[in-house]
C-alpha positions in Angstrom: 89.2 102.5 159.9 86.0 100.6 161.1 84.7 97.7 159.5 81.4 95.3 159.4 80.8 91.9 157.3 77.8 90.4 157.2 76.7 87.2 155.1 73.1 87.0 154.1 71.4 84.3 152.2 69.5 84.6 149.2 65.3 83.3 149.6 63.0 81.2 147.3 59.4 83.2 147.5 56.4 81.0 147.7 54.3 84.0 147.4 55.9 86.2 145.1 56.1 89.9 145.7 55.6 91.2 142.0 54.3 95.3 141.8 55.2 98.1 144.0 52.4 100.9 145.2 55.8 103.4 146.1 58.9 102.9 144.0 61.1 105.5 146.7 59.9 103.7 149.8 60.0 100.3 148.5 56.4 99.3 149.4 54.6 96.2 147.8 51.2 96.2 146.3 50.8 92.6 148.0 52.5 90.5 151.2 55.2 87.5 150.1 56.1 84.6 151.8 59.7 82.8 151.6 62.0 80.2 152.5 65.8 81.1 153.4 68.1 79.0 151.9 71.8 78.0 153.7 74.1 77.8 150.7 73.2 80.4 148.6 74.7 83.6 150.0 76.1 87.4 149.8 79.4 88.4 152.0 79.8 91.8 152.4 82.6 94.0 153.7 81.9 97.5 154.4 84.8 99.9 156.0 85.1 103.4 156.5 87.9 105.8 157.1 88.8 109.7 157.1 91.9 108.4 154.5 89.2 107.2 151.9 89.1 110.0 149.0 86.0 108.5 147.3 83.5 105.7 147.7 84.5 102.6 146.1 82.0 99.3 145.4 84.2 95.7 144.5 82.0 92.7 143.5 83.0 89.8 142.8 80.4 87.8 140.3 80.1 83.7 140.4 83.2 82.2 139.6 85.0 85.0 138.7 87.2 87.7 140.4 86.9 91.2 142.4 85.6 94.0 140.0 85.4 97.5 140.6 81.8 99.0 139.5 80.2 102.3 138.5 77.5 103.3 136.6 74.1 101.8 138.1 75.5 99.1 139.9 77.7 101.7 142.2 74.7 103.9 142.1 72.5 101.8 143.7 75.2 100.5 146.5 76.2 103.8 147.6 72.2 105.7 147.5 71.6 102.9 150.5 75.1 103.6 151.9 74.5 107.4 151.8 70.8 107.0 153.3 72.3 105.1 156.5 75.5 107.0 156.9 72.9 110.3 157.5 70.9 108.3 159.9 74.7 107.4 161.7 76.6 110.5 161.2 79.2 109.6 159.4 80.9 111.6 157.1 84.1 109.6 155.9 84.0 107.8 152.5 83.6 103.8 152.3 84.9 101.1 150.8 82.5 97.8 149.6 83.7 94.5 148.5 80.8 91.8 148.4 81.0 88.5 147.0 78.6 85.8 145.7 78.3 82.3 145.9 75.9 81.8 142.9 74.9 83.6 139.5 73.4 87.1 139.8 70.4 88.7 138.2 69.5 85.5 136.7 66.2 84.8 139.2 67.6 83.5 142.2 67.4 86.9 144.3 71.2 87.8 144.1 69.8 91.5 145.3 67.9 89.7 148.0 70.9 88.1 149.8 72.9 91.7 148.1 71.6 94.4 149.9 70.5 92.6 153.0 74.3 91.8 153.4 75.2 95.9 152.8 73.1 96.6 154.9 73.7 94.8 157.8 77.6 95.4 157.3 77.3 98.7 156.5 75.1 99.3 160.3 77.5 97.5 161.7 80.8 99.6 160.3 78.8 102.8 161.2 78.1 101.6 164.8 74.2 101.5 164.9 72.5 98.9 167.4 69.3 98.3 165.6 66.5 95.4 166.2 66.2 92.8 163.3 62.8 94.9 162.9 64.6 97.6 162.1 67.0 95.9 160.1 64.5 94.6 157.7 62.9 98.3 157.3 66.5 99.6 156.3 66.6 96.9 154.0 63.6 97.5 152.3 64.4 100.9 151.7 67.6 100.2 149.2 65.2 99.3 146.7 65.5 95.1 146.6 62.0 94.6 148.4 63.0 90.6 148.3 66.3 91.6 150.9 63.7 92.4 153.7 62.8 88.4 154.0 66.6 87.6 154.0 67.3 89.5 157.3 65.4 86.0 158.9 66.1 82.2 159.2 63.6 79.8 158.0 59.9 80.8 156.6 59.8 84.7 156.3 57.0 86.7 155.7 57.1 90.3 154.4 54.0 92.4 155.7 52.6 94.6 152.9 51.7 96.9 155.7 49.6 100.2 155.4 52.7 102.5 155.6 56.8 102.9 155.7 57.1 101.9 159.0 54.9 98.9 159.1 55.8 97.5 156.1 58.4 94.9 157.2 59.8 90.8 157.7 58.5 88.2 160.4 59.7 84.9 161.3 56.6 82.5 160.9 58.6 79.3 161.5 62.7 79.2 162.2 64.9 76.9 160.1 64.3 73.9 162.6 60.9 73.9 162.3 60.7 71.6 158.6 63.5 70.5 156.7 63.1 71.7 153.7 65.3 72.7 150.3 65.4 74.0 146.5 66.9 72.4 144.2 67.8 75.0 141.7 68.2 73.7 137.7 70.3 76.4 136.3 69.2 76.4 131.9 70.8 80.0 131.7 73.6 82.3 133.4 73.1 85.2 130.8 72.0 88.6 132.6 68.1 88.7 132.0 66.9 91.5 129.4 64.5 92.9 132.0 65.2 93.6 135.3 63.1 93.2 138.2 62.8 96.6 138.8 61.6 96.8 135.3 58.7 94.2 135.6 57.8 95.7 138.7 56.9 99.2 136.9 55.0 97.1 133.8 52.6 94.9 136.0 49.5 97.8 136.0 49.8 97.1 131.7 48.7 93.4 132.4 44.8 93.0 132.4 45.3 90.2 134.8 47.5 91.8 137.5 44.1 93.5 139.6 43.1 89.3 139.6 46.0 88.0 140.7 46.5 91.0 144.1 43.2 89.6 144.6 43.8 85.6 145.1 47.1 86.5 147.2 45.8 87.3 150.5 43.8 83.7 150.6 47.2 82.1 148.9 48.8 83.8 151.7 46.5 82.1 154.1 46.9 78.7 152.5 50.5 78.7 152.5 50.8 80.1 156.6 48.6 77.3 157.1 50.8 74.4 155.7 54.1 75.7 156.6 52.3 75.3 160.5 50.9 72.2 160.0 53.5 70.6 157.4 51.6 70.0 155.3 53.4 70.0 152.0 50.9 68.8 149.0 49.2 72.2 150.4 52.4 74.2 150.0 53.2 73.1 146.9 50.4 73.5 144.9 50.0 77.2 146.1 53.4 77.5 145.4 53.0 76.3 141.8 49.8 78.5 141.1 51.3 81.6 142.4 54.5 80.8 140.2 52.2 80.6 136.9 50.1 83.7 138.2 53.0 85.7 138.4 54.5 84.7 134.6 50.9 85.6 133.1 50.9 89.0 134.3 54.7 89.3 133.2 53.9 87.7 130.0 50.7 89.8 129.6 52.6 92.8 130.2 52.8 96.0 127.3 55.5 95.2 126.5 55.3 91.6 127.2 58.1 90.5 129.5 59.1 87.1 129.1 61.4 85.6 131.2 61.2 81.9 130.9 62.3 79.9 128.1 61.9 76.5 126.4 64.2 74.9 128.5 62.2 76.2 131.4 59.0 74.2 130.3 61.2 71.0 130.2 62.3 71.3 133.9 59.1 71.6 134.7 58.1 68.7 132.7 60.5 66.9 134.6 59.4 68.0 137.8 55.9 66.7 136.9 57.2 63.0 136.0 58.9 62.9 139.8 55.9 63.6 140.6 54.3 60.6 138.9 57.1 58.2 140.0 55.8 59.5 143.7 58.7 61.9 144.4 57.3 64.8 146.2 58.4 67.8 144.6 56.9 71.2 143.1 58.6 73.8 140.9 58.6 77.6 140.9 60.2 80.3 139.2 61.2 83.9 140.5 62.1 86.8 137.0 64.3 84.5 135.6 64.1 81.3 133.4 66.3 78.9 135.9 63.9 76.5 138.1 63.0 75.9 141.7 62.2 72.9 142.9 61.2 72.8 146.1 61.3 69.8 148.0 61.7 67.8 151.6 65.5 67.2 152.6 65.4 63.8 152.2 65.2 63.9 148.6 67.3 67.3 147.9 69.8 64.7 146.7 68.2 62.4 144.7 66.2 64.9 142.7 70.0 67.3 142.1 71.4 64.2 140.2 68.4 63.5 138.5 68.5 67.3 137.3 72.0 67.5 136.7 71.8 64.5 134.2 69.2 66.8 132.0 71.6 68.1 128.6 69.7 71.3 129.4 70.5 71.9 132.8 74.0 73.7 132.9 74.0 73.8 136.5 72.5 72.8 139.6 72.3 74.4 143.1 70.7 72.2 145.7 70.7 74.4 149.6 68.2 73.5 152.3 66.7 76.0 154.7 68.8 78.1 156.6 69.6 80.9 158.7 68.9 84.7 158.4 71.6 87.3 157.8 74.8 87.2 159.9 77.7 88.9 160.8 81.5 87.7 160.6 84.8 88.7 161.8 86.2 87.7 158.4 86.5 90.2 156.5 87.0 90.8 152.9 89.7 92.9 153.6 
């Protein structure tokens, strides 16, 4: 039996990758730009032997226990596993257990820090020495384009790129460049009624999608720009805007997607009144109702108890920037 664990963390986009231009290659109609954050994370075991008489995917959700899946869930696991065990040569069965530390498919890329974590186990059980590069490629072709800017530390960018092979993740800044972190108001855990992959096929039907791809590449600039110089009233603002932009064309969609709520809009509200009190921070929000607020280390702190005194906040998840994916010797089993 050979085994590989890798731990990944999820990202908070600050340019959000929203459309696809090639749903079987996993290549973005725009470029997105993210932070990696430390706590929020995917382990993943993956382990193969000539004993194993099938595949097998175990996950085990927030707070709960080990689960073995089928249906979509296992489809989409073993499609990546099957794509890299041809590139490997393996033939044997496999075995997947993969944990999370926080609520999936709720809008804080659980498939982000998901399939960046297979897939770096999963090279690693079969034996292939491949470049972070590389890595991110692989990862993008699973079908979660958000994983490609987990396989780095720090401030990611993914490149839209012009084909499959130069469509892929850079490091713009590592984790020690600026101490940053999201504060995360959790106002729902329920599994969101459209997925991403969903929205992502229903952006074309919005009349304001073609206007948004066309703001992103100087938002892209913009954003580069402060994460160099620090600069975060810069950062924030873009951040905002592209947050907004991104739940118009969802909203604008036919059928109209909506996946913020109510309680969405008073997070935000609150975010605004920090603001006023001269507490730097700005809010964004990925597919999912539940609240980013990004903000400088110093005040990750202060600005989680604030939002975990709000009735409408059921949970709160505070992480600063961290590290890209990583391998362990402690596997899952």
């Amino acid at each position: 039996m050979k085994k590989g664990t890798a731990v990944a963390p999820s990202n908070i986009a600050f340019v959000k990758y929203w459309g696809k231009r090639n749903n079987t290659l996993t290549l973005p109609n725009n470029g997105s730009i993210s932070m990696s954050l430390d706590s929020l994370w995917t382990k993943t075991t993956v382990a193969h032997a000539p004993e194993y008489k099938e595949d097998e995917v175990w996950i085990k959700s927030f707070r709960g226990k080990f689960e073995k899946v089928d249906g979509s869930k296992k489809h989409r696991v073993i499609n990546q596993i099957v794509r890299l065990k041809k590139m490997a040569g393996i033939k044997n069965h496999v075995k997947v257990m993969s944990e999370n530390n926080f609520p999936s498919d709720v809008g804080i890329a659980s498939s982000a820090s998901g399939f960046c974590a297979l897939t770096a186990a999963a090279t690693q059980a079969f034996g292939m020495k491949i470049s972070e590069k590389k890595l991110s490629i692989l990862t993008r072709l699973g079908g979660s384009g958000s994983a490609v800017r987990s396989v780095f530390g720090g401030f990611v960018e993914w490149k839209k790129g012009s084909s499959a092979g130069n469509s892929y993740a850079v490091q713009l800044a590592p984790e020690t460049h600026w101490d940053l972190a999201d504060v995360v108001a959790i106002v729902s855990t329920k599994e969101k009624k459209v997925s991403s992959l969903e929205g992502h096929d229903l952006v074309k039907t919005s009349p304001y999608y073609q206007a948004r791809l066309k703001t992103l590449p100087h938002r892209l600039a913009v954003i580069r720009k402060a994460i160099q110089k620090k600069d975060f009233s810069s950062l924030g603002k873009e951040i905002e805007k592209d947050a907004i932009s991104l739940h118009v064309v969802a909203m604008t969609c036919d059928p109209a997607v909506f996946y913020l709520n109510g309680r969405t809009l008073d997070v935000i509200e609150e975010v605004l009144d920090m603001r006023k009190e001269g507490i730097p921070a700005f809010y964004t929000m990925d597919a999912g109702p539940n609240v980013h607020i990004i903000c400088e280390k110093k005040n990750m702190e202060r600005i989680a108890k604030r939002m975990k005194k709000l009735p409408y906040v059921s949970l709160v998840l505070a992480s600063s920037i961290g590290r890209g994916v990583r391998y362990s010797d402690q596997h899952l089993f």
